[in-house]
C-alpha positions, 0 to 999 in steps of 0.5 A: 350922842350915839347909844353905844354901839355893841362890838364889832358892828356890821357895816353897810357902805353904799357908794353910787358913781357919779351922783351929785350931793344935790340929787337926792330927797334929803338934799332938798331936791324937789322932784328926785324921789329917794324915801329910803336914803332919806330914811337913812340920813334921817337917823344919821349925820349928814355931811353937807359940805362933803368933797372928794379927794379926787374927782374921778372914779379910780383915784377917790375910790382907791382913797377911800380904801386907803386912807391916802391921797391919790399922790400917796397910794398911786393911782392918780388917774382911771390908767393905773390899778391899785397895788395889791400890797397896800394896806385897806380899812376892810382888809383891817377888818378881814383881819380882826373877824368880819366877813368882806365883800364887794359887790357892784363896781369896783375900779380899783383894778382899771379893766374898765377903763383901759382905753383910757391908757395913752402910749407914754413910751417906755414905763417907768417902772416894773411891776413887782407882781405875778402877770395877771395880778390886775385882771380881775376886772377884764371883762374878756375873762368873764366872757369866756365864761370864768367864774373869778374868785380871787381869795383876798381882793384888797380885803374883801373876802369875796366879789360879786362885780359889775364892770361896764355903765349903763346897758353894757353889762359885765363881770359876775353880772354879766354871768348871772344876767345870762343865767336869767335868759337875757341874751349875751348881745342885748347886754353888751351893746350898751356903748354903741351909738349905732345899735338900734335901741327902743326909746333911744334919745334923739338928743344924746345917743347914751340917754335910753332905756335899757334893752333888757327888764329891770330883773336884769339890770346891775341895780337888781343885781348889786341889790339882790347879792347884797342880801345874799351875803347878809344872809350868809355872814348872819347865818355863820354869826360872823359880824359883816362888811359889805362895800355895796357899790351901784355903777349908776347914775353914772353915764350912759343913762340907761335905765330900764323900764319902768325907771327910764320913764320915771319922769318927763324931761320938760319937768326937769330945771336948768342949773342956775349957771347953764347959760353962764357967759363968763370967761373967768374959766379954765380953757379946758371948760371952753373946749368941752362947752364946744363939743356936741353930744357926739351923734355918731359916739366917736369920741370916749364915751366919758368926754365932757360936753356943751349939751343943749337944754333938751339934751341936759332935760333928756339926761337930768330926767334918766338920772333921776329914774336912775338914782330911784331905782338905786333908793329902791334897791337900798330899801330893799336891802334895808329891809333885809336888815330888819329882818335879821334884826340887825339894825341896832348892829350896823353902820350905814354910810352913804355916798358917791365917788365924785359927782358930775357938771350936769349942766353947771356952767353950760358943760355935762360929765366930769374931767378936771373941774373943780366946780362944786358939782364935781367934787361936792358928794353926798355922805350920810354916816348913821350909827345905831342910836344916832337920831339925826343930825347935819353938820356944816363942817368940811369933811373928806371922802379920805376921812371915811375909812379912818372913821369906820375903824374908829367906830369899829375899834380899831386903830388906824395903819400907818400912813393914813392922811384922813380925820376921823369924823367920829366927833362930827358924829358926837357934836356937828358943830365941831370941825376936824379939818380947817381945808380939804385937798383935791387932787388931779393928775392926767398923764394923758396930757402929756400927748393931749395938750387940751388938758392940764396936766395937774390940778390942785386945789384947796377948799376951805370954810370961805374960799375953793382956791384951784390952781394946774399945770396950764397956769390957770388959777381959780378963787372963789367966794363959796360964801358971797358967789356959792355958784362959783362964777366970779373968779376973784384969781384974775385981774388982781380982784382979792390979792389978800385972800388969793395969797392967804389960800395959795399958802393954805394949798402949800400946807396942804400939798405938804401934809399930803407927801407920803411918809409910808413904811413897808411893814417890818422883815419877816426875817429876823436879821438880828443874828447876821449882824 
């Protein structure tokens, strides 16, 4: 049981972007080096049996906002922005007295990802906003030199942004790197396959150092001004938010010096299902196990592939340079605390938006697989007092906004569809959830047949039940196959158990249909009655 936590407590939420539950110190990985999160998760409660709400960048991040499903706040896929009316747990706490920020990625607005928008024909709908509304993440404006600080971004009171992966740099950082001396072109050439690169990987054209020092990189930048809103939010005696959020580990792994050369690809192990020969999978896993590593970069820079061992050796070890210099940067921030002497005032979570293959089943990246690797991410949630905990009991990226109001005293707003975890920080044995709904959509099949169009799927303390749009269904025993190979949803393998989890995922889907009101008229229409 927490000490008593004094009122209106800071609160740090660190969010990496595609880094697996199992990549990190605390998680038992042998060689990955994460002293400062392990710090953090020992006087926290761990969540090991974690999952997202949605396996790609826009939708969970949006969830974790909103309370919501994907379903329910609207963006289901990275080609639609999160509606600036909606109600977010920061902009609950903006309202009741903390300062807010974001700083580091973002992707609730979908500037980064516009070219993932397929010409659907004519839209369904007309935005009831001003022109310009979901363009705060549009590089072109940063660019051109504009200072974007818009006075309320979903509730953050203010946004230090970083918009691109990798070496290819954007957004407020893009501005701050130019003010450093690094020259605009060494820090946009992170995307392409043809630019002559120092140290570039002869296996994968996205695994490479980056082309500036680490002074510059978004990990130096999201960490310095992190401490400078710390800063300003202690000077004014005004309680704290920050959503601190690191675009790495996500691809491409570009690291600088002396983080890209942390560690030896020959170090680096295969997944236990690399070389997996099972055809009991979605044909969509079949098509991406087919793809190269695309030398001449002439596909997305997102699409899965089939790496060979070298490729995935490459990128596994530029990963981990990568989530180390993530731990440093924590460290220092932590630090920072300490040094106002706000520890015992302050929340800390730790998590990813979604994970990543990483080889798992002989495919790397994300992209409708609900394999464990994807959906699975770490959570660390450390109250002042807390002494260290870890609890088995399934938990939901969705459950993370409805915790932190809870532990901040606030109520939750309508039409949240999370659990508070508050009594897994209390007790870890207890359970608040019997299933956790996936979600995810790609309207882009509508015109890329490769791909389902929808994919649902029920996780329960036994079973990962999946089931899309193409017909294909997936059962697995997490208990007896936690590797998730043998498919128990063909052949007539487990009928009892494959119908008992079909229901599960009908409660689900039903629980998840949005019931969410408009606030009330501003206008009292009493008298024209």
């Amino acid at each position: 049981m927490s000490e008593e936590i004094r009122p209106r407590p800071n609160v740090l939420f660190v969010i990496c972007d595609q880094l697996r539950a199992d990549h990190l110190g605390f998680a038992g990985d042998p060689v990955v080096r994460t002293p400062h999160i392990d710090a953090i998760a020992a006087r926290g409660t761990v969540f090991d049996r974690a999952h997202v709400s949605n396996p790609v960048c826009m939708p969970n991040r949006s969830t974790i906002m909103t309370g919501r499903m994907p379903s329910a706040h609207g963006v289901v896929f990275n080609d639609r922005s999160l509606d600036p009316g909606v109600t977010t747990f920061v902009g609950r706490l903006r309202e009741a007295g903390w300062r807010t920020a974001l700083v580091g990625k973002s992707h609730l607005q979908h500037g980064l990802s516009r070219e993932a928008i397929e010409d659907l024909g004519p839209a369904g709908r007309r935005s009831a906003w001003d022109e310009g509304w979901d363009t705060v993440e549009h590089q072109e404006r940063y660019a051109a030199g504009e200072v974007v600080t818009p006075d309320d971004f979903y509730g953050f009171g203010r946004i230090d942004l970083t918009i691109g992966h990798g070496a290819q740099v954007g957004g407020h950082h893009y501005l701050w790197a130019l003010d450093r001396g690094v020259p605009a072109d060494k820090l946009r050439i992170g995307l392409d396959a043809s630019a002559e690169i120092d140290g570039r990987s002869p296996h994968w054209w996205q695994v490479h150092p980056a082309p500036f020092a680490a002074d510059a990189s978004s990990t130096t930048f999201v960490t310095e001004r992190t401490m400078a809103f710390i800063d300003d939010a202690v000077a004014a005696g005004d309680p704290w938010m920050t959503w601190c959020s690191f675009p790495d580990p996500h691809h491409p792994m570009a690291p600088p010096e002396p983080w890209f050369s942390r560690h030896a690809p020959a170090d680096m192990e295969l997944p236990a299902t690399f070389a997996t020969n099972s055809r009991d999978v979605p044909g969509h896993l079949e098509f991406f196990r087919r793809l190269d590593a695309d030398p001449a970069g002439r596909r997305p820079y997102v699409v899965p592939f089939g790496p060979d061992a070298d490729t995935l050796r490459a990128a596994k070890a530029a990963t981990y340079g990568m989530i180390e210099a993530i731990d440093d940067g924590i460290g220092r921030i932590m630090a920072r605390i300490a040094e106002h002497g706000q520890l015992d005032d302050t929340i800390v979570v730790f998590t990813s938006d979604h994970g990543d293959m990483m080889g798992d089943h002989g495919v790397i990246g994300k992209g409708a697989m609900h394999y464990g690797g994807c959906t699975r991410v770490p959570m660390v949630i450390s109250r002042p007092g807390d002494r260290g905990a870890r609890s088995g009991s399934l938990a939901s990226s969705i459950d993370l906004p409805s915790t932190l109001l809870e532990l901040c005293g606030l109520v939750e707003h309508q039409g949240m569809q999370g659990c508070s975890l508050v009594p897994l920080l209390d007790d870890p044995t207890a359970a608040v959830r019997e299933s956790i709904l996936v979600e995810d959509d790609f309207p882009a099949a509508e015109v890329q047949r490769a791909l389902p169009h929808k994919t649902r799927t029920v996780i329960t303390d036994t079973h990962r039940y999946t089931r899309d749009s193409n017909g294909y269904e997936a059962l697995y025993d997490l208990v007896d196959d936690p590797d998730e190979v043998v498919n128990l949803a063909v052949d007539g393998r487990a009928p009892i158990v494959r119908a008992e989890q079909i229901e599960r995922l009908a409660d689900a889907l039903m629980h998840a249909d949005d019931m969410t009101r408009y606030a009330a008229p501003t206008v009292d229409l009493s008298a024209t009655a």
